[in-house]
C-alpha positions as CSV (number, residue, x, y, z in Angstrom):
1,X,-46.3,10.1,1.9
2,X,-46.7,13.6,0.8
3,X,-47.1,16.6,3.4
4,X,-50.5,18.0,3.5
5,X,-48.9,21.8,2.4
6,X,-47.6,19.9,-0.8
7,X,-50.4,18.2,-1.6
8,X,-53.0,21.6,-1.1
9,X,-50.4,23.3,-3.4
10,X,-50.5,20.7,-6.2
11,X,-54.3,20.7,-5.6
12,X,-54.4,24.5,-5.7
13,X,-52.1,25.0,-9.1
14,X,-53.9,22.7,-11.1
15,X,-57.1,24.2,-10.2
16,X,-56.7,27.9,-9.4
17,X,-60.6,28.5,-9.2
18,X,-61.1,26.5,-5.8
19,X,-61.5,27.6,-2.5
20,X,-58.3,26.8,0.1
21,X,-60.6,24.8,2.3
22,X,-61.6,22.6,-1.1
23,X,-58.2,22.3,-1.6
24,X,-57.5,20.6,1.3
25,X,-60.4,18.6,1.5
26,X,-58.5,17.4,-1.5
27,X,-54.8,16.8,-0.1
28,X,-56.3,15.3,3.0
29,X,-58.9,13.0,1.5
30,X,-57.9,9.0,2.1
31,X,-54.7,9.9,3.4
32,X,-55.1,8.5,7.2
33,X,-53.6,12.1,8.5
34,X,-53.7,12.7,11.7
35,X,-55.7,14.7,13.9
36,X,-53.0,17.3,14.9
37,X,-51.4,17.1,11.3
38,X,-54.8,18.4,9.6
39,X,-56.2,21.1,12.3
40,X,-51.8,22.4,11.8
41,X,-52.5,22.5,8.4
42,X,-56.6,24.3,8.5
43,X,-54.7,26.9,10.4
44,X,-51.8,27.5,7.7
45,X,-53.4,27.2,4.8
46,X,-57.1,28.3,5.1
47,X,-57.6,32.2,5.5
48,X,-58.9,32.6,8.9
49,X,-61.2,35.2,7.3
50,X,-62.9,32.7,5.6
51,X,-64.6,30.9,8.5
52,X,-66.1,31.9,11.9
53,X,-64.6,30.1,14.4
54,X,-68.1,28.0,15.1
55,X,-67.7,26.8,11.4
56,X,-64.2,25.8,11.4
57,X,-64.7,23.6,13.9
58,X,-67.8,21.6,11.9
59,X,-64.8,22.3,8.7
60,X,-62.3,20.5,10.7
61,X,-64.4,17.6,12.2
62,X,-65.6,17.0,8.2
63,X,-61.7,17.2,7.2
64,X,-60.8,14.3,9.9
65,X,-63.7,12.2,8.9
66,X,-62.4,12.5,4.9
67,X,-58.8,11.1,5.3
68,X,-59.8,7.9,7.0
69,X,-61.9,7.5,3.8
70,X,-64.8,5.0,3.9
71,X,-63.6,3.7,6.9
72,X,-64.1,7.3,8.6
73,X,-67.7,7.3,6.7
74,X,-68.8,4.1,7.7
75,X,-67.5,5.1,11.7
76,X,-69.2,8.0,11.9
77,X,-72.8,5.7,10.5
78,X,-72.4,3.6,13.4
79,X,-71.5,6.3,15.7
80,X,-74.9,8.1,14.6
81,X,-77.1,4.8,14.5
82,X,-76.0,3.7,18.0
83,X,-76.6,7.4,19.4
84,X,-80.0,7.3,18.2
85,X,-80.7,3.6,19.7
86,X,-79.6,4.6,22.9
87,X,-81.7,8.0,22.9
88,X,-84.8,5.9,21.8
89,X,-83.7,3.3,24.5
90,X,-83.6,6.2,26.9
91,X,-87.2,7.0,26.1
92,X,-89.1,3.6,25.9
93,X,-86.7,2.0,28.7
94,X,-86.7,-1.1,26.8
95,X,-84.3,-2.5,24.1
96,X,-84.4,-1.6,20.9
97,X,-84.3,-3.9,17.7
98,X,-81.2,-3.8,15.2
99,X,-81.8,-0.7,12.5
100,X,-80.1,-3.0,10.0
């Protein structure tokens, strides 16, 4: 497997016009990275000037969810759906039905 840094500077001289944080959304997308390995990388490669520090950290959580692909998607969906069933159980105090 390639390293993240040589991936975002494939990504970057084959299209000059993007932003570094596109760039790595690039290198790091489907590539199972890990957690540590991308916020390493966020921190090398994307101009700290480009982000406030209560965006990077939405930036970062988006960048983990994109290399574990569709399985990362489909988490994150299940995640959400049972966090709204339990609110709505918390609420009502009674079971609630499958949102499928």
């Amino acid at each position: 497997m390639r390293s993240i840094k040589a991936r975002f500077e494939h990504s970057k001289a084959s299209q000059p016009l993007y932003g570094d944080y596109l760039h790595l959304a690039i290198a790091v997308r489907d590539q199972n990275f890990s957690n540590r390995s991308i916020g390493l990388a966020f921190n090398e490669l994307v101009s700290k000037a480009e982000y406030e520090s209560s965006e990077r950290k939405q930036l970062l959580k988006y960048l983990r969810t994109l290399t574990r692909g569709l399985k990362g998607v489909e988490e994150g969906r299940l995640k959400a759906e049972n966090h709204v069933k339990s609110l709505f159980w918390k609420l009502n105090d009674e079971p609630v039905a499958s949102c499928n």
